[in-house]
C-alpha positions in Angstrom: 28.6 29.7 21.8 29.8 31.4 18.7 27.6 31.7 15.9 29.5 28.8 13.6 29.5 26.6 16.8 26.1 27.0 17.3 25.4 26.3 13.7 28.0 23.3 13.8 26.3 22.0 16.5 22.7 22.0 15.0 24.6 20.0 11.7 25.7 17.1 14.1 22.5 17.2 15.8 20.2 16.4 12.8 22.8 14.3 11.4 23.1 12.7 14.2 18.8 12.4 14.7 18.6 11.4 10.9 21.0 7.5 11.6 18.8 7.2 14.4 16.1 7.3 12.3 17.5 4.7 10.3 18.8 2.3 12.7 15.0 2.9 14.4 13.5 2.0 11.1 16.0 -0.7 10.6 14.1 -2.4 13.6 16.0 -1.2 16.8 14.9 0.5 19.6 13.7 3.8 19.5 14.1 5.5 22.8 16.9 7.5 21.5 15.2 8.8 19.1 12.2 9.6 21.0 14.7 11.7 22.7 15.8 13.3 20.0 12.2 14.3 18.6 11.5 15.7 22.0 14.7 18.1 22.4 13.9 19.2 18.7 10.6 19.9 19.3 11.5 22.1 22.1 14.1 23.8 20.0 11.4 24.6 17.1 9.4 26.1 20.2 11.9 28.0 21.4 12.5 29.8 18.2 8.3 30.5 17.8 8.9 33.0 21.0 12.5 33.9 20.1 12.4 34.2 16.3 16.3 35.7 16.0 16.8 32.1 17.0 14.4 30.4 14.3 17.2 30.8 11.2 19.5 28.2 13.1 16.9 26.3 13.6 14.3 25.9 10.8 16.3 24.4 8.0 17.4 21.5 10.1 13.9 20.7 11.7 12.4 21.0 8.1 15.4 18.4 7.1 14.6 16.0 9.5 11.0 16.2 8.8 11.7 15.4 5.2 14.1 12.8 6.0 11.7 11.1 8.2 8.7 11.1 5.9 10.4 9.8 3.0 12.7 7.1 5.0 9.0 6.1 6.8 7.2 5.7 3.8 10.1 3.3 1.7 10.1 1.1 5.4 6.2 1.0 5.4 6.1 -0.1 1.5 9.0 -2.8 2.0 7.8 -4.3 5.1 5.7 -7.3 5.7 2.5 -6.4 7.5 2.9 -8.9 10.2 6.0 -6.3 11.1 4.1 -3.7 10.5 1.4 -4.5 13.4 2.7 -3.9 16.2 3.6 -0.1 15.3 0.2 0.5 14.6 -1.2 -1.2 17.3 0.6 1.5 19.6 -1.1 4.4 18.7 0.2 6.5 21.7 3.3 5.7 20.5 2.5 7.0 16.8 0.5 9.8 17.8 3.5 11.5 19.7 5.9 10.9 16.4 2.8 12.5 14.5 2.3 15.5 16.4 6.3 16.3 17.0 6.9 15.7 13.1 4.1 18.1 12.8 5.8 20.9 14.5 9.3 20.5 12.9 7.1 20.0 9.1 5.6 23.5 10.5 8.6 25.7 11.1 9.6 25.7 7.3 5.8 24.8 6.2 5.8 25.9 2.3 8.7 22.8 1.7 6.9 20.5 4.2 3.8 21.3 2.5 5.1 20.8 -0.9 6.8 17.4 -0.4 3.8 16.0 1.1 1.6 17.0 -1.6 4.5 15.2 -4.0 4.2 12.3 -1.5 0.2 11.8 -1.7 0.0 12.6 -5.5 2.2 9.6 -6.2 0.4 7.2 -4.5 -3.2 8.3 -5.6 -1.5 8.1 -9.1 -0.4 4.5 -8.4 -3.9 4.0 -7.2 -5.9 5.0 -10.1 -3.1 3.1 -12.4 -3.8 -0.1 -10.4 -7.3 0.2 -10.9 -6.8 0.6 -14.8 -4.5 -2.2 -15.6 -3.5 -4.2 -12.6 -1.8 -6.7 -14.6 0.8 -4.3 -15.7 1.1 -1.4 -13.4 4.0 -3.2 -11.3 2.2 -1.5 -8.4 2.2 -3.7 -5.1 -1.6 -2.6 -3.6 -1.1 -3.7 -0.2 2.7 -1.9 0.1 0.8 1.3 -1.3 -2.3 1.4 0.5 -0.3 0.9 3.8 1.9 3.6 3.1 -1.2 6.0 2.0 -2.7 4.8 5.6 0.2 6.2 7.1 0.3 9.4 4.9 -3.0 10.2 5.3 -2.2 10.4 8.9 1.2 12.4 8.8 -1.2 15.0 6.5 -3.6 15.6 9.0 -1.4 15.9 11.9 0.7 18.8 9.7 -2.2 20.3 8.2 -5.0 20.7 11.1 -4.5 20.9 14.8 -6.8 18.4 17.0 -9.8 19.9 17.9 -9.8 20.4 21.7 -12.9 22.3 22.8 -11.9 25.6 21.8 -12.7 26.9 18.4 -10.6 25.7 15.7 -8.5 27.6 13.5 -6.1 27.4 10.7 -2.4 26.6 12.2 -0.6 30.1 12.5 2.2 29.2 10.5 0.2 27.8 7.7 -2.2 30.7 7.7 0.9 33.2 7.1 1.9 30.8 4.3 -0.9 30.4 2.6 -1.8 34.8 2.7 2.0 34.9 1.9 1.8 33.4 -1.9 -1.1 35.8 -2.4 -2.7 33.4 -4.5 -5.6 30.6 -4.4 -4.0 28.8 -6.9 -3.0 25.5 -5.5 -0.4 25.2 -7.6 1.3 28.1 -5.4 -0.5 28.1 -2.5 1.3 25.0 -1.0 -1.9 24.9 2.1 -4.3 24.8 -0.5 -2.6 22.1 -2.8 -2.1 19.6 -0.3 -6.4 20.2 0.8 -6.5 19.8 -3.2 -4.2 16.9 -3.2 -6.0 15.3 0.0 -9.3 15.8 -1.5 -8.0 14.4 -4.7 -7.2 11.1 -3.4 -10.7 11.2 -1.7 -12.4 11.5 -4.8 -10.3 8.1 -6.3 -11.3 6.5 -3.1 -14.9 7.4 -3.6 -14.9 6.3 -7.0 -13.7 2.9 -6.3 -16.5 2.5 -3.9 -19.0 3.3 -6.0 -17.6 1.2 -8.7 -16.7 -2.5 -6.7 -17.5 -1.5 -2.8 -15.8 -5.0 -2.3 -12.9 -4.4 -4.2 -9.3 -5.5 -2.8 -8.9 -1.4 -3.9 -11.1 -0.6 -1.5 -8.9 -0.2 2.0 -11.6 0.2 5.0 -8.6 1.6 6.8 -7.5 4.2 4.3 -11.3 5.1 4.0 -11.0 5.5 8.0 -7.9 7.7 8.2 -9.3 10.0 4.9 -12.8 10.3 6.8 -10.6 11.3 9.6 -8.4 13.7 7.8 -11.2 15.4 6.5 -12.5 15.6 9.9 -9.8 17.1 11.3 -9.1 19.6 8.3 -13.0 21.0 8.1 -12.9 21.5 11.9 -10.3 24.8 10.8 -10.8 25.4 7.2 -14.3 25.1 6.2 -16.1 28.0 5.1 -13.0 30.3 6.5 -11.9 33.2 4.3 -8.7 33.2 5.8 -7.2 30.1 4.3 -7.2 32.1 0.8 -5.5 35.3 1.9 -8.8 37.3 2.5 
């Protein structure tokens, strides 16, 4: 194929992959776009040993990456728990989204990064806020507290690999990103402002604890998934020197 065919092709592709992801969101089955996930991942891998090939692909796995967090994330917080159970009961299911998700976020991982840092800063705001004045925040807790559940857990898929034996390391792509900015600024080192941001909402959590340990605040599942995101995120980046650039 020509080069605009190929490109034309990638377009109908992920637009065609993004109203799946609606109509799976919507409530309908998602074997097509289990499908989908799978051929993209293996595109996105593809252009890791081919990189002449990663152009055509990048922008659109990034897209659909973004496209999928942010569509995920308004379903979670508008959906009644009771519909919300049996997704989280299959976490076989969830954990193969996760990790595919993960390695389209990776490909472009500065803007995947970045939006998930945007995406976790709003809801630890709307935390803290609750806790202040719940009266007036107009903040549903249980809509936001399920969607940080879920966050949490797209965070630590994109920013640490699973720890399988070997020793753990920063994820390639991120590593290059984060010596790339030449900074240790989390403000524009987008690796180390999401550990900032991540660490952030820890400290909120810890604080409500502290305060009212029996709090409605206080989510023993978000606790869960943070204590497992930090996990997962120490295993590569504690005490390494090469998450700053050095």
């Amino acid at each position: 194929l020509e080069l605009p065919n190929i490109l034309l092709l990638f377009q109908e592709l992920a637009n065609f992959t993004c109203t799946i992801v609606d109509s799976m969101l919507d409530g309908m089955t998602n074997e097509t776009f289990d499908g989908l996930l799978e051929a993209w991942v293996i595109l996105v891998s593809d252009a890791g040993v081919h990189p002449s090939k990663e152009p055509f692909v990048a922008e659109f796995a990034r897209g659909i990456f973004q496209f999928y967090a942010e569509r995920k994330l308004v379903s979670i917080e508008t959906t009644t728990l009771d519909d919300q159970e049996d997704e989280f009961q299959d976490r076989a299911v969830m954990d193969e989204h996760l990790s595919a998700l993960a390695c389209l976020a990776r490909i472009q991982p500065v803007p995947s990064l970045q939006l998930l840092t945007t995406l976790l800063n709003s809801r630890t705001t709307n935390l803290h806020r609750y806790w202040q004045n719940r009266a007036s925040s107009g903040i549903h807790l249980t809509s936001t507290l399920d969607g940080l559940h879920w966050l949490v857990l797209l965070v630590g898929y994109v920013i640490a690999d699973e720890d399988e034996g070997e020793q753990p390391t920063v994820p390639a792509r991120l590593q290059k990103a984060s010596a790339d900015s030449q900074t240790t600024d989390p403000h524009t080192n987008s690796v180390l402002g999401l550990s900032s941001s991540l660490f952030s909402c820890l400290e909120v959590m810890n604080h409500f604890v502290q305060a009212h340990p029996m709090d409605e605040v206080v989510s023993p599942l978000v606790l869960e998934t943070l204590a497992w995101c930090i996990r997962r995120w120490s295993r590569g980046y504690l005490f390494r020197e090469e998450i700053s650039g050095g």
